[in-house]
N, C-alpha and C positions, 0 to 999 in steps of 0.2 A: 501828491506832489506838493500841496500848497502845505501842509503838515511839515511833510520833510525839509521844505524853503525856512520854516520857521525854526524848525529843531536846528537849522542849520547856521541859522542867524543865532540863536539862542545862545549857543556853542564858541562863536566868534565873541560875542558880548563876554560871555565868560572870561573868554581866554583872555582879552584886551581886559578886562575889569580887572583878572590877576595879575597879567604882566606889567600894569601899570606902578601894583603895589611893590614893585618889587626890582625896585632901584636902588641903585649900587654905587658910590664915589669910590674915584679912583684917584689918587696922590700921586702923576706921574712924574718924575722928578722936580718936584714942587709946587706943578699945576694939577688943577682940582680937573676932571671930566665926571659929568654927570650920565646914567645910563641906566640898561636894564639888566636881568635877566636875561630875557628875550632874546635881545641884541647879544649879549654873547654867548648865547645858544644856538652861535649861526653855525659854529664849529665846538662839539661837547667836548674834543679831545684836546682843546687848547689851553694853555697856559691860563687863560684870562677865566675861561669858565668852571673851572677845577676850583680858581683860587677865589671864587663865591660861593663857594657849595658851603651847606650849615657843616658836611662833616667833609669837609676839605682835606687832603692829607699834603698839603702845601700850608706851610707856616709863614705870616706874613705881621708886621705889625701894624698900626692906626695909628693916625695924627690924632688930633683933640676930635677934631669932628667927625670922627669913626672911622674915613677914609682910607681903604687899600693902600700903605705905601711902598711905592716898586720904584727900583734907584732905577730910572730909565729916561732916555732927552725924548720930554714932551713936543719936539715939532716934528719928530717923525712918528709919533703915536696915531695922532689926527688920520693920518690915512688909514691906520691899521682899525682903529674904532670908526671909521666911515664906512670902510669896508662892511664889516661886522655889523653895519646898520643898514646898507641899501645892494651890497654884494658886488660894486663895480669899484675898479681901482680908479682914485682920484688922485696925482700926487700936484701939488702947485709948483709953479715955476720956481725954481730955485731952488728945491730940492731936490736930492740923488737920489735916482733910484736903489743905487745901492744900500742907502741909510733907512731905507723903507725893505728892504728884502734883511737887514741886520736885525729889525725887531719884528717883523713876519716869523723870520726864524725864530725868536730869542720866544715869542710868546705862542709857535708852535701850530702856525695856522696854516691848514697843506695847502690850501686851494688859493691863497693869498699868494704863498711864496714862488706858485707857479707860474700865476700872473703876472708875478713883477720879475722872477727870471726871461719868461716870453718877453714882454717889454725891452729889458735890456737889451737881449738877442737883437731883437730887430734895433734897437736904438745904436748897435755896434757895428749892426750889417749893412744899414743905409746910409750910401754916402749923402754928405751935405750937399746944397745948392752949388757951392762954386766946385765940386767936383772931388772936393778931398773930404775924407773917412777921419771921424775922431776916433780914435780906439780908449775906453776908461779902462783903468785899474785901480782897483783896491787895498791898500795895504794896510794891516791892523798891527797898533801896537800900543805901548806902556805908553805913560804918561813921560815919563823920564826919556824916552826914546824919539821925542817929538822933533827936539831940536835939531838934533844929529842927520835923522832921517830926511827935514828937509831941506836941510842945507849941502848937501851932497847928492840932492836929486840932479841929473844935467839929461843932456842927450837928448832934446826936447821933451824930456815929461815934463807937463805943466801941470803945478799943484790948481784945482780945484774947490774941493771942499773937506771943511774938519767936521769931523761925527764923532759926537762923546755918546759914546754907548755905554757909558756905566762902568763899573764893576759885578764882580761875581752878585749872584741875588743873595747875598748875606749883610744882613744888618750890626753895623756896628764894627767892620772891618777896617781897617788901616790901609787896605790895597791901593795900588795907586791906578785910578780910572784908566780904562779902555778906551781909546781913539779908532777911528777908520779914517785915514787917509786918503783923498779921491784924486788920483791924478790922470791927465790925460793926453796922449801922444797926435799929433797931426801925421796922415799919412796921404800921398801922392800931392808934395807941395812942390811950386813948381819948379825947374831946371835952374840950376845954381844957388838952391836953399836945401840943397839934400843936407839931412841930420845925420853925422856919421853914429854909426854903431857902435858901443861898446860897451864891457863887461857891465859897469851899473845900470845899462839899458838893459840887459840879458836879467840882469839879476830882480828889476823890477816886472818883467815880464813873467819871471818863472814867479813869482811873488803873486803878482796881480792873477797868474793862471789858477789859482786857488779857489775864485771864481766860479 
């Protein structure tokens, strides 16, 4: 027993002595993250741990100081690399969930993006304290399509938050950046504020059902 206590510490030494060496910078739309291996070996089939392997078959290029650059909005990475370091969804106030389940997907991590669809569910299905239900939706679009979209929002959807999710992952593109649009509707408000119905209401719904 006390042999095998030792082999078995011996083993953990190792592993933490390797995993230490074997740190990774990551360029996420301008900002640096510091990490492991390890940490994103919490999921092998993801986006992030493919694209540090020595024989990668993801092409990616370096800043000056060696750094992974991935055209993606660093304040919704943070959850997705916290994740990948302690296995519990953190997201801070003020951010969508939906803008954490946009690069969950984008970097291909199952068990992250189930979490944060469960989260939503329940964040769409519990009414609030004074008795009325938010309902969010999502709408993705071009950069050039910003304006139009929100100025013709009505019907009670209220815009919420902008998410710049990047472009395509190709370097040196012209494209014009990806948006997610958060808006969101107030339901069971009370007797003589009813929001009447119509078509752009319909139209953001079947939109936002994409979800």
């Amino acid at each position: 027993m006390a042999e095998d206590a030792v082999n078995s510490f011996d083993n953990k030494q190792t592993i933490l002595k390797n995993g230490n060496k074997q740190w990774v910078k990551l360029n996420v739309g301008g900002t640096c993250f510091l990490t492991t291996k390890t940490t994103l070996a919490r999921d092998p089939n993801s986006f992030l741990y493919r694209l540090v392997q020595e024989d990668s078959d993801l092409i990616s290029d370096k800043d000056e100081t060696g750094a992974y650059l991935i055209d993606r909005d660093p304040t919704y990475f943070s959850p997705v690399l916290n994740y990948l370091r302690h296995g519990k969804l953190v997201i801070n106030k003020g951010l969508a969930e939906e803008g954490v389940l946009e690069e969950a997907e984008f970097y291909n991590i199952a068990e992250l993006i189930k979490l944060v669809k469960e989260r939503i569910y329940h964040r769409d299905t519990q009414p609030s304290k004074d008795g009325k239900k938010h309902v969010y939706r999502v709408l993705q679009c071009h950069e050039d399509e910003l304006t139009q979209m929100v100025s013709t929002m009505s019907d009670g959807w209220k815009f919420e938050q902008l998410v710049n999710i990047g472009s395509q992952y190709n370097y040196g593109s012209d494209e014009h950046a990806e948006f997610l649009c958060v808006v969101s509707r107030e339901y069971g408000v009370p007797e003589g504020l009813e929001v009447e119905h119509s078509d752009r209401g319909k139209v953001l719904q079947q939109k936002g059902s994409r979800m």
